[in-house]
C-alpha positions as CSV (number, residue, x, y, z in Angstrom):
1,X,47.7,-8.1,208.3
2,X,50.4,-10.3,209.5
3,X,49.4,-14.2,209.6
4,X,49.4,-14.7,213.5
5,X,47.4,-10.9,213.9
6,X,44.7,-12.7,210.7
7,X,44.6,-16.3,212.7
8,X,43.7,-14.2,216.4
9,X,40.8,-12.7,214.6
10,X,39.4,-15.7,212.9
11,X,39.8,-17.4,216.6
12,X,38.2,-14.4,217.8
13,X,34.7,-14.6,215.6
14,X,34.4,-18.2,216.0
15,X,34.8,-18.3,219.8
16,X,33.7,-15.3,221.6
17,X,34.4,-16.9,224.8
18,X,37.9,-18.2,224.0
19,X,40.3,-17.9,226.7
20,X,43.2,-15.7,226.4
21,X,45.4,-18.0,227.4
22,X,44.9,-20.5,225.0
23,X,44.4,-18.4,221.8
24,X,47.9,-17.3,222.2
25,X,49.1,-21.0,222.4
26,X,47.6,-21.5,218.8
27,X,48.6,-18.4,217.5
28,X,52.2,-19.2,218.8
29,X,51.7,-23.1,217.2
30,X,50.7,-21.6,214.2
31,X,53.6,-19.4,214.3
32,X,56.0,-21.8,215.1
33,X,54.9,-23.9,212.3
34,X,54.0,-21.8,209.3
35,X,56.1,-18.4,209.6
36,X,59.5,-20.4,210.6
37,X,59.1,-23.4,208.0
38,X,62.6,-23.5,206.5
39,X,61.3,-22.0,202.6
40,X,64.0,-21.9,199.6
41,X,63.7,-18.4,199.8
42,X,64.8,-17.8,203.1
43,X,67.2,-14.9,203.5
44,X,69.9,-16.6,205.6
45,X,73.8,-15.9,206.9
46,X,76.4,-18.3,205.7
47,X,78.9,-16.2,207.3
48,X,79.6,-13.3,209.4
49,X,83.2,-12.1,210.5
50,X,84.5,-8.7,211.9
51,X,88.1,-7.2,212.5
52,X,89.1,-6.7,216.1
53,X,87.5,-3.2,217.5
54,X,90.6,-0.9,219.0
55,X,90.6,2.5,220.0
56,X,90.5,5.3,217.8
57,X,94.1,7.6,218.3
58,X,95.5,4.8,220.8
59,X,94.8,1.5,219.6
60,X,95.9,-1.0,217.1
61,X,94.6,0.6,214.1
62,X,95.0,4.3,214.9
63,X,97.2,4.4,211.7
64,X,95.4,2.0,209.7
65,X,93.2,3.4,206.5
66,X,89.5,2.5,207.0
67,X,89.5,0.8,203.3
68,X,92.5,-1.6,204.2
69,X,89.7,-2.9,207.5
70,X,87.1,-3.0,205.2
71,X,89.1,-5.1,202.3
72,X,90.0,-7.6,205.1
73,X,86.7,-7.6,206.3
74,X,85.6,-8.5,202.7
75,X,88.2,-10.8,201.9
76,X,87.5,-12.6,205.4
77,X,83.7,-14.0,204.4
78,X,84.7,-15.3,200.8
79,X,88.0,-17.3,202.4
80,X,86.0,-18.6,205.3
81,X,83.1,-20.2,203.4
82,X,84.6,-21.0,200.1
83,X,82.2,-18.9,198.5
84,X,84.0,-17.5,195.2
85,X,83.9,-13.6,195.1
86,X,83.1,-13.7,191.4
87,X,79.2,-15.6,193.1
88,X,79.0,-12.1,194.8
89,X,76.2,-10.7,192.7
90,X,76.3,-7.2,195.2
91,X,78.0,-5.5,198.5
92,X,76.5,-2.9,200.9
93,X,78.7,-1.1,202.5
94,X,77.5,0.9,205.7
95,X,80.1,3.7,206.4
96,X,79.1,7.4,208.2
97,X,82.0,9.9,208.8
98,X,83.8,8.6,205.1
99,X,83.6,11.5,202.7
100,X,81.4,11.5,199.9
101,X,80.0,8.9,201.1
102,X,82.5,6.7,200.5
103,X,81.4,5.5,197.4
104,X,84.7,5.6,195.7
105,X,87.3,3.9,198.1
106,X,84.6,1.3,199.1
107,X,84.4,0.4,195.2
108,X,88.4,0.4,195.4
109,X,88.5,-1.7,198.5
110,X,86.3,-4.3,196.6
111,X,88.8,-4.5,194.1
112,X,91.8,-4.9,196.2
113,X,90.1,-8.1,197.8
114,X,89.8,-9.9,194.8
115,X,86.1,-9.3,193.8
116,X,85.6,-9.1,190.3
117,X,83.9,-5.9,188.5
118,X,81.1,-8.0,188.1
119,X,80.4,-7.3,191.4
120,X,78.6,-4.4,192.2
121,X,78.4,-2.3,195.6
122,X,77.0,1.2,197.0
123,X,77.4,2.7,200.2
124,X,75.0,3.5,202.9
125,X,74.4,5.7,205.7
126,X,71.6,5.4,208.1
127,X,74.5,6.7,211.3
128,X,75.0,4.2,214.3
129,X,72.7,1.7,212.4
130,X,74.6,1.7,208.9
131,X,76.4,-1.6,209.1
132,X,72.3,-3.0,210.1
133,X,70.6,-1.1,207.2
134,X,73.5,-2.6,204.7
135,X,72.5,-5.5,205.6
136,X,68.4,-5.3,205.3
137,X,69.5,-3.8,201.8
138,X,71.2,-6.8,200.3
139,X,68.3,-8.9,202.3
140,X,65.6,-6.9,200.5
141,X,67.3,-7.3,197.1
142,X,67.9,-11.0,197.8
143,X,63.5,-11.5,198.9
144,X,62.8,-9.5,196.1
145,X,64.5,-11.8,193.8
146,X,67.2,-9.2,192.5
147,X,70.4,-11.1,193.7
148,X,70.6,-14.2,194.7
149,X,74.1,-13.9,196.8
150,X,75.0,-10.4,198.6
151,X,77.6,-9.3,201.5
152,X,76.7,-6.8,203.8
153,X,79.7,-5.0,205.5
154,X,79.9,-2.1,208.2
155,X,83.4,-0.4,208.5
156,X,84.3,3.4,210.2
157,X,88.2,4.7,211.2
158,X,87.2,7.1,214.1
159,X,90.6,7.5,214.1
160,X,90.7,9.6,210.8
161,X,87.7,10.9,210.6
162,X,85.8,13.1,213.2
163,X,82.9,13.4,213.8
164,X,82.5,16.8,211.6
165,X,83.2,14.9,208.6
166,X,79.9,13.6,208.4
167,X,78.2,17.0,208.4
168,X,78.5,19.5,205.4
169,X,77.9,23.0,205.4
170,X,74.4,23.9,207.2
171,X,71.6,25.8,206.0
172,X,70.7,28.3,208.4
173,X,66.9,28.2,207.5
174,X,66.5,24.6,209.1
175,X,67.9,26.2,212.1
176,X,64.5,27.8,212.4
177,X,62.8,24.5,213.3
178,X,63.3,23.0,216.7
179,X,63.5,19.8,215.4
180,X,66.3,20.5,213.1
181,X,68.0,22.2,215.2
182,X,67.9,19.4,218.0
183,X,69.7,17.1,215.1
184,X,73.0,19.0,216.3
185,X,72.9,18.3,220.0
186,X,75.6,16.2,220.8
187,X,75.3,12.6,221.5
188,X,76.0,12.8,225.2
189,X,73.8,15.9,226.0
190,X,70.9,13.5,224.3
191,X,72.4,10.9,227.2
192,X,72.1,13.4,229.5
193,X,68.3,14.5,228.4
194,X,67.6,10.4,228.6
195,X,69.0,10.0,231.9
196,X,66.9,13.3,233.4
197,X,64.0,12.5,231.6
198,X,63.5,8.8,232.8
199,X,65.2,9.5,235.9
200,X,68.3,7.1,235.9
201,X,70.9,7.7,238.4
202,X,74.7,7.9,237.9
203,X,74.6,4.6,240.0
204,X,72.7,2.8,237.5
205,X,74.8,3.7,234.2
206,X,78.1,2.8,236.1
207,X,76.5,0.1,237.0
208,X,75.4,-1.1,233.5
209,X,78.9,0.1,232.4
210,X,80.8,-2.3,234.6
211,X,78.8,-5.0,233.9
212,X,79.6,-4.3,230.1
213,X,83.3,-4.5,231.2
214,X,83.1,-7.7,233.1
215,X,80.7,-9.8,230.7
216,X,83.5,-8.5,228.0
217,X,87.0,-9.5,229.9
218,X,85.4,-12.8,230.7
219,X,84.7,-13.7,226.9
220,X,88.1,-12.2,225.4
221,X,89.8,-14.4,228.2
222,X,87.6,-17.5,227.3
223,X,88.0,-17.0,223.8
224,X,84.4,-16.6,222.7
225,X,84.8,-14.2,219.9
226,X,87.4,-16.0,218.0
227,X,84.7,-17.8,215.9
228,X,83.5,-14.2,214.2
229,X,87.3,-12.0,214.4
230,X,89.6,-12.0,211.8
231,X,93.6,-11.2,212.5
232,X,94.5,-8.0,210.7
233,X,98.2,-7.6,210.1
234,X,98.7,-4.1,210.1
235,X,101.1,-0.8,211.1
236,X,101.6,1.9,213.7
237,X,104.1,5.0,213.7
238,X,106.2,4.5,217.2
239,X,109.0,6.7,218.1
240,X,111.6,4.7,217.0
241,X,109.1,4.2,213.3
242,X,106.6,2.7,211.7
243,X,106.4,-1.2,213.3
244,X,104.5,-4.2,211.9
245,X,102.1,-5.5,213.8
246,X,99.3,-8.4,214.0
247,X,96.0,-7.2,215.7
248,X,94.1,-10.7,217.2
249,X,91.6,-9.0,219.9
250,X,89.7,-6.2,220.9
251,X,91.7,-3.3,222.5
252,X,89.1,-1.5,224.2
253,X,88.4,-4.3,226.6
254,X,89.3,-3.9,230.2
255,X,88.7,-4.7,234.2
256,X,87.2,-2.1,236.3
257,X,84.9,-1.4,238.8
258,X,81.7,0.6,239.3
259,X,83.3,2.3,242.4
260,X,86.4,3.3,239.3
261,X,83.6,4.4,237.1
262,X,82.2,6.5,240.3
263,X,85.9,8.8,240.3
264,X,85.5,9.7,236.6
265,X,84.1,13.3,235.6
266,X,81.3,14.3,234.1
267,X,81.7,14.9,230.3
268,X,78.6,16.8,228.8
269,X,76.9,18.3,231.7
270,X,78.4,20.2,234.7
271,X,76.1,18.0,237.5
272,X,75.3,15.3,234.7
273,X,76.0,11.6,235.2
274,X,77.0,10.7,231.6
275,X,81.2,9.4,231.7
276,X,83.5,8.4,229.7
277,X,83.3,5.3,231.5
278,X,79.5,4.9,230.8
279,X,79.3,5.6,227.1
280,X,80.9,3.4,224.2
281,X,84.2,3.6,223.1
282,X,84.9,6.0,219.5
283,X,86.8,2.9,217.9
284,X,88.4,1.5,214.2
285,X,86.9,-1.8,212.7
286,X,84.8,-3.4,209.9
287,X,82.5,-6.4,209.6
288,X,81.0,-8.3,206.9
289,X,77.9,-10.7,206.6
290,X,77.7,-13.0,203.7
291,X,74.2,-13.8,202.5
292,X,71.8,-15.3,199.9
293,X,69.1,-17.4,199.4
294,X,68.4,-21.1,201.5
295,X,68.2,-22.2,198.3
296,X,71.7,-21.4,197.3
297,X,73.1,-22.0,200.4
298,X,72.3,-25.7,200.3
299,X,73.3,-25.8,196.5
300,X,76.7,-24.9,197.6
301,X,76.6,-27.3,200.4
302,X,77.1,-24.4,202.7
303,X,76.1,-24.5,206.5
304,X,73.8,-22.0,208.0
305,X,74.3,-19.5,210.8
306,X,71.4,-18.2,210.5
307,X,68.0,-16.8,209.1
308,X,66.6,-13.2,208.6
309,X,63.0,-12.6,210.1
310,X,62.0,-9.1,210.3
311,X,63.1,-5.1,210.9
312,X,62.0,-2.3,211.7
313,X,62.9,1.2,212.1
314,X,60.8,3.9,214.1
315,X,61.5,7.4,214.9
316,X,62.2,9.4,218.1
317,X,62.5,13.3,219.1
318,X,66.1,14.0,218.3
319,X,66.8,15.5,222.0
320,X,66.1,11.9,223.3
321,X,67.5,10.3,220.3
322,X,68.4,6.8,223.0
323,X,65.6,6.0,223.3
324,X,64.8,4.2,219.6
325,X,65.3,1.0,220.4
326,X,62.4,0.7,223.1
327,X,60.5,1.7,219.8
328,X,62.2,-0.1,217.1
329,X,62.1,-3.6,219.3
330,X,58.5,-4.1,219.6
331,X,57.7,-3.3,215.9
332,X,60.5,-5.8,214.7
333,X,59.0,-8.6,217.5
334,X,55.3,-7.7,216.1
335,X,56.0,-8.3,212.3
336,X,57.6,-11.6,213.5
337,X,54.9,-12.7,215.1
338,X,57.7,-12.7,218.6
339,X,57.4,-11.5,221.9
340,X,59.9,-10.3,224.1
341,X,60.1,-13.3,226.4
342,X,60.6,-15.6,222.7
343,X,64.1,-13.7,222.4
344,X,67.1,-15.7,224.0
345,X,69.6,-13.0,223.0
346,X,69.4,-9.4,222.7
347,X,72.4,-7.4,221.0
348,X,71.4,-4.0,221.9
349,X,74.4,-1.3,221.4
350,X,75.4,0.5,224.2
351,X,76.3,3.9,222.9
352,X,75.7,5.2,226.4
353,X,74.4,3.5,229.4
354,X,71.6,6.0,230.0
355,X,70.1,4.9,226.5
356,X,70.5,1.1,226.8
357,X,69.0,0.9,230.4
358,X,66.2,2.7,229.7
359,X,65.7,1.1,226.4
360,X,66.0,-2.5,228.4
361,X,64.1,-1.5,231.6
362,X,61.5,-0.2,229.1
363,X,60.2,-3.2,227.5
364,X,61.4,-5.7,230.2
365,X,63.8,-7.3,229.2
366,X,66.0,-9.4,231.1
367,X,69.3,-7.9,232.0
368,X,70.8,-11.8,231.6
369,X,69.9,-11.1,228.3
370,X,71.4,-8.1,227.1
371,X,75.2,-8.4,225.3
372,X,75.9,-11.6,226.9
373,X,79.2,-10.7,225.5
374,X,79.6,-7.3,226.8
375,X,78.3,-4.4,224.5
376,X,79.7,-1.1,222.8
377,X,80.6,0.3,226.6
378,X,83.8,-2.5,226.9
379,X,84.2,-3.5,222.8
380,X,83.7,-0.2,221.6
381,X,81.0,1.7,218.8
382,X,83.1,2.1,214.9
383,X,79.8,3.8,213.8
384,X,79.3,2.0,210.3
385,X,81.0,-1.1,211.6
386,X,78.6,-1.9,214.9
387,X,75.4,-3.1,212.9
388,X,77.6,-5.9,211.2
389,X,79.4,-6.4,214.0
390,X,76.3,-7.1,216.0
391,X,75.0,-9.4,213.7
392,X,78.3,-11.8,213.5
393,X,78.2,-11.9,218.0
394,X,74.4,-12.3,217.8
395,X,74.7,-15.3,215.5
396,X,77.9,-16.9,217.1
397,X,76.5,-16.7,220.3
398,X,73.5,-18.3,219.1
399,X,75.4,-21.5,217.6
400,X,77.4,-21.7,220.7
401,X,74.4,-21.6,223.1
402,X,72.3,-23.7,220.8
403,X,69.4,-21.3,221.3
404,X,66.9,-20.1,218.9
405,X,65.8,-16.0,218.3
406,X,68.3,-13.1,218.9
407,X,67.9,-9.5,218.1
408,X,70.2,-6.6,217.3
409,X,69.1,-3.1,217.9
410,X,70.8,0.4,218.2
411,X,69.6,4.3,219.1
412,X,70.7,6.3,215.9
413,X,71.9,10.1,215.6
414,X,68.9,12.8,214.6
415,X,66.3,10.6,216.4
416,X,65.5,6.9,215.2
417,X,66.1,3.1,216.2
418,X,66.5,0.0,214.5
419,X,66.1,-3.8,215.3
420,X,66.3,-7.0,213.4
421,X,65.3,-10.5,214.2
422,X,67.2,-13.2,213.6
423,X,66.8,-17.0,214.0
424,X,69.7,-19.0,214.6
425,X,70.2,-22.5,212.6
């Protein structure tokens, strides 16, 4: 039984006729001061950087190899805090469309940013929420007293590697199963399912999308992700040959309109209302999150970004496979003894407008809110990458507002959701 749950029972038996009202004040008191004490073994974030996000085909990394992002990725978190790589006990590395797994290149890409052998790493793959379940991996192992100092990293190339790459031949027997079979529906006929089901309008996901857009043009132009992207000098083939180039920004970002996102066509359904403008961008880009112990971190005279609190992940019917966060939320928020209206920041990923409204109108949360910064729809969704990447805005955002508890969710593929809770520092 959690503590707060245990303390709202005692309260219970002694008083009877104990006001509502004031048993959640003590429970949130006792929360406050018992389950956020600052402990040694805190799970916390010394650092948390990403690669810009561009556009798989057309942007800035269209000819860029996924494991060059990821070693930059890597290479970013030791140079930032100082932390040697040979203190790097383990890595995580969430990748989805990568074959075999990725295993192998991963290991390589390790190597080619100066990380010693000593250092271990494995690959993981939980789709649209691998870069987030990399992370509660190397926060596990640090909790359970396995490492003491981890990195978790997210990194996908949409650009060479389709979406077929992550599925291997089928066996026609699962095929049987409804179930099963609904794993295969594309993503935007899941959209489409979402947005019928819960009835949301065309109207509404353009104007979620737009929204997206703006919040995103406003921050790139004000500078507010600076603090979490790393340059990436890189290459693309032109016409008149391969040109050297330095990629700073987000490519994906850009000004419309909702009556622009009105004119665009249908994609999945003949008289559906999921766009291209209303769904997140297939995109190239890696993250990585550098993490151990509170302990550790104050050894190494190391400032905090953050700490880990909880996460969850709950399963949904494949067909409506959007529609996990509004269930992976509230089971995060209960194990951290949080409610919705305790959250100052939500980082919910926007793989399609349908999803995320619903998901947000669901458990009512404030659209002021949402992806302060603008969400998948304007930055763009590198599959593996977008868990990480949530984590370094969530916790940037945090600092720069000075507020307190953030979350990052997602939908994922086949039919689940994940959320984590983080408290800034």
């Amino acid at each position: 039984m959690q503590p707060n749950r245990r303390l709202e029972v005692i309260l219970n038996h002694i008083n009877q006729n104990s006001q509502p009202q004031a048993m959640q004040q003590l429970v949130s008191a006792h929360v406050s001061s018992v389950v956020y004490k600052k402990c040694p073994d805190d799970v916390v974030i010394v650092c948390a950087l990403r690669t810009p996000i561009c556009k798989a085909k057309r942007g800035g990394f269209r000819d860029t190899h996924w494991t060059d992002l990821l070693t930059v990725a890597l290479k970013g978190v030791v140079e930032k805090s100082g932390v040697p790589a040979k203190a790097i006990e383990d890595v995580q590395v969430g990748t989805v469309l990568a074959a075999g797994g990725g295993a192998t290149e991963a290991r390589m890409a390790l190597f080619a940013a100066g990380y010693p052998d000593s250092t271990c790493l494995a690959t993981t793959n939980r789709q649209c929420s691998s870069g987030l379940q990399a992370f509660v991996n190397i926060a596990g192992a640090i909790k359970s007293g396995q490492i003491t100092v981890g990195v978790a990293a997210g990194v996908e190339s949409m650009s060479q590697h389709g979406f077929q790459n992550g599925v291997g031949k089928l066996n026609d027997k699962l095929m049987k199963h409804q179930e099963a079979a609904d794993c295969l529906i594309p993503m935007g006929v899941t959209s489409e399912n979402v947005a019928e089901a819960f009835n949301i309008s065309r109207q509404i996901q353009d104007e979620f999308a737009a929204s997206s857009q703006t919040k995103a043009v406003k921050a790139q132009q004000s500078g507010l992700f600076k603090d979490e992207i790393i340059p990436v000098h890189t290459s693309v083939n032109t016409s008149e040959g391969e040109k050297q180039i330095t990629v700073e920004e987000d490519d994906g970002v850009r000004s419309t309109t909702i009556a622009d996102l009105s004119k665009l066509k249908t994609v999945f359904k003949k008289d559906g209302s999921t766009t291209a403008g209303n769904s997140s961008q297939v995109s190239d880009g890696a993250a990585a999150v550098l993490v151990m112990t509170r302990a550790e971190a104050v050894k190494r005279g190391l400032p905090i970004l953050g700490k880990f609190v909880s996460s969850a992940v709950a399963g949904v019917p494949p067909n409506i496979m959007g529609v996990g966060p509004a269930y992976a939320i509230p089971s995060a928020l209960e194990k951290a003894g949080l409610s919705v209206a305790d959250i100052d920041v939500f980082e919910i990923n926007e793989a399609f407008a349908s999803q995320a409204y619903y998901s947000i109108n669901k458990l009512g949360i404030p659209l002021s809110k949402v992806n302060p910064l603008g969400g998948a729809i304007a930055l763009g969704h590198p599959l593996g990458c977008t868990g990480a990447r949530m984590i370094a805005t969530l916790l940037h955002q945090l600092k720069r507002t000075k507020k307190r508890f953030g979350v990052v969710s997602m939908c994922i593929g086949t039919g689940m959701g994940m959320a984590a809770v983080f408290e800034a520092e």
